[in-house]
C-alpha positions in Angstrom: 61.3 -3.1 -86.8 61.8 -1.9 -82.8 59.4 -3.9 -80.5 56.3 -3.5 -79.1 56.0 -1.8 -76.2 54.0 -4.7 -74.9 56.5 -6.9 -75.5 57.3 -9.6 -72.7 59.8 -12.7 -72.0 61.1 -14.4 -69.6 64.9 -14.2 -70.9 65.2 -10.2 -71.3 65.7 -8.8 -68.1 64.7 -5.2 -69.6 60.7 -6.5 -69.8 60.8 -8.7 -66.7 62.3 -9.7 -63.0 63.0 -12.6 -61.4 61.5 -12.6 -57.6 64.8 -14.1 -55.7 61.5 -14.3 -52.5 59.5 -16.4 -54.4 58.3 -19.9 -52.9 58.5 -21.2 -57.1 60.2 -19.5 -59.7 58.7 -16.4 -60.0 58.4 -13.3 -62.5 57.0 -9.8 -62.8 56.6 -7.4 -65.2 58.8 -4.1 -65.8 55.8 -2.4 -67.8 51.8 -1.9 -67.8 50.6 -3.2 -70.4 51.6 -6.9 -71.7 50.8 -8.9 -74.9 51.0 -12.6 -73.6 52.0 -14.5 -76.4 52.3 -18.4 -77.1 56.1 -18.1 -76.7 55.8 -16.1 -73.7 53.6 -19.3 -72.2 56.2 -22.1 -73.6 58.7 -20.5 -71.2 56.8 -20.5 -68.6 56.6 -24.4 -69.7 60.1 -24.8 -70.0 61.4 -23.3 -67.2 58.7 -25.4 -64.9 59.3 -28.7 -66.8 63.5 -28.2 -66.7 63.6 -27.3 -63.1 60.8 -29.5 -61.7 59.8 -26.5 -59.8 56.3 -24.4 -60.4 56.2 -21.2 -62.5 54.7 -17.8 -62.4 54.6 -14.8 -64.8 53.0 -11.5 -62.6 52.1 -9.9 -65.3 51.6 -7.1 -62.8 55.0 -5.4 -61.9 55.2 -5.9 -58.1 53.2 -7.7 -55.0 52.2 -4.0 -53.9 50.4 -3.5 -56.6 46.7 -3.2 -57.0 45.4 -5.5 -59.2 47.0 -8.9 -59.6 47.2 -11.3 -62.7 49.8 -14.0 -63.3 50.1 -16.7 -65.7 51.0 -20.2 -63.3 52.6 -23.2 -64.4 51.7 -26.0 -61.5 52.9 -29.4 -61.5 50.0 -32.1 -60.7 51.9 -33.9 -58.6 52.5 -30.9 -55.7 50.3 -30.8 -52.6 48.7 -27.2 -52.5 46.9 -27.0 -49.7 43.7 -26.1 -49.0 43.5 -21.9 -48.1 41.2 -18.6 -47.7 42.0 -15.3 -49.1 40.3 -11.8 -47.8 40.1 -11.3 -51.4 38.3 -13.0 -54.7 40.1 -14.9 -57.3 39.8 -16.4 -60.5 41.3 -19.1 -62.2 41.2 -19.5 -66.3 42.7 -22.3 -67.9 45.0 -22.1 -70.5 46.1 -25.4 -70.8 45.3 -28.6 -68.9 42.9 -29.7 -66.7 42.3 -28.9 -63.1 39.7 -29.9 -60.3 38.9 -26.9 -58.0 37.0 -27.4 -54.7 35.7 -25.1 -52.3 34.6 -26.0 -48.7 32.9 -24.7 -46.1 34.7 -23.1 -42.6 34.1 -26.9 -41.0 35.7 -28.7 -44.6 32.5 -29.5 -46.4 32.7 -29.6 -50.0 30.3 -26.5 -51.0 31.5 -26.6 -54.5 33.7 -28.6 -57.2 34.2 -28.0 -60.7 36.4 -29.3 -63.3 38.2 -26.3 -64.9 39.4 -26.7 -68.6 39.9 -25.2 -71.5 37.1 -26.2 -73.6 34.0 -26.4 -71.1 34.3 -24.9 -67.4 36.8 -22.4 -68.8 36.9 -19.8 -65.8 36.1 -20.3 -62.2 35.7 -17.7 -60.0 36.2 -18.3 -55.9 34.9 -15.5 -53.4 36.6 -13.8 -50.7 37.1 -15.9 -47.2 35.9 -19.3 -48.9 38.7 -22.2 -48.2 39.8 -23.8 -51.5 42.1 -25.5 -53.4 43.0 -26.7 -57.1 44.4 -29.9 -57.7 45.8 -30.6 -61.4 44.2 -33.5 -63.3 46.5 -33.2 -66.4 50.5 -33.9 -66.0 50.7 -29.8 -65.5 48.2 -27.0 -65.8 49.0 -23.6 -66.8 46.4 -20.8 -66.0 45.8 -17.2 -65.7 44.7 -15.7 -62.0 43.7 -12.8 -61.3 42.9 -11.6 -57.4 43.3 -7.8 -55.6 46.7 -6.4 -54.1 48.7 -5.7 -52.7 50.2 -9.5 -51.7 50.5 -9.3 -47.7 52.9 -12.1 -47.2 51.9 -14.7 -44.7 49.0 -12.5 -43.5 47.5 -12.9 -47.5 45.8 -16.2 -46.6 44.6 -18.8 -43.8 45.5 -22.7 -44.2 42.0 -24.7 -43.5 42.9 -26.4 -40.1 41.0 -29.4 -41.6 43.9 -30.3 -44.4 46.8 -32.3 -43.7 49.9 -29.7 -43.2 52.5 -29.6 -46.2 54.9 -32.2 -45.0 52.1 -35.2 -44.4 52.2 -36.6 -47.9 50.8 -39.6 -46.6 48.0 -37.8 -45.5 47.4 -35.1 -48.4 46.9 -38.2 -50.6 44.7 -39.7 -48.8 42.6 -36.2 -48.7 43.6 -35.4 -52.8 42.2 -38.8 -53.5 38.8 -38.3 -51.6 38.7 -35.2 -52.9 39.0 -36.6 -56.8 36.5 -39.0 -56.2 34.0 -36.2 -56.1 34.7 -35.1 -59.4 35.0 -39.0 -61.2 38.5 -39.1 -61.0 
């Protein structure tokens, strides 16, 4: 039996590339349509979990495309910092559990949501709204989907009232405040 055309993993380099730009280990796509399948996901696991590093499937096949969707293994542990797009995105969980909290242009929490995938299942964040997603579980792995095409650096905004990346001290300090809203 041939494959499908659908067909997808993260070892055949005919159905997928690897982004050698990529901030984490990245992926994308060599064809339109896509079937993702449980195995497709546990490599997405593995490779995160072996390397210590996040990992991304675009099931799209390149950042100027159109419409983006990617399947995103995060560790819990990692800072990601609080951000605006020009565009919407969703998140939808596939495994885990993850807090996601919007804020105001001044840092107000406007919004935050437990995302899961048995309850909150999907959470949607509009265009020019600072947010960010904190994993509650040991890892998450979710589906996004936002616009294209990715526009590098120019893509998003860092809210000026988040620590910067290489504060640790302080993003704890700012993650822990900002679990406390949601019981954690």
């Amino acid at each position: 039996m041939t494959r499908s055309a659908s067909y997808v993993s993260l070892d055949d380099p005919e159905t997928c590339w690897k982004d050698p730009n990529a901030k984490s280990t990245g992926f994308f796509a060599r064809h339109q349509q896509i079937c993702l399948t449980r195995d497709v996901v546990e490599q997405i696991k593995r490779t995160a979990l072996d390397s210590g590093v996040n990992c991304r499937l675009s099931l799209h096949t390149g950042p100027e495309d159109d419409f983006h969707e990617m399947i995103i293994f995060q560790h819990r542990d990692q800072y990601y910092r609080p951000k605006k797009h020009i565009r919407p995105k969703s998140f939808h969980m596939i495994e885990g559990e993850m807090a996601v909290f919007v804020f105001a242009d001044d840092g107000e929490v406007i919004d935050a949501q437990i995302v899961n995938t048995t309850t909150n299942l999907i959470y949607r964040v509009g265009a020019n709204l600072f947010h960010t997603d904190v994993p509650l579980t040991p890892y998450v792995v979710h589906h996004e989907s936002t616009l294209g095409p990715f526009l590098g650096k120019s893509d998003h905004t860092f809210a000026p009232f988040s620590p910067p990346a290489d504060d640790k001290e302080a993003y704890l300090k700012f993650r822990d405040g900002l679990l406390k809203l949601v019981g954690r």
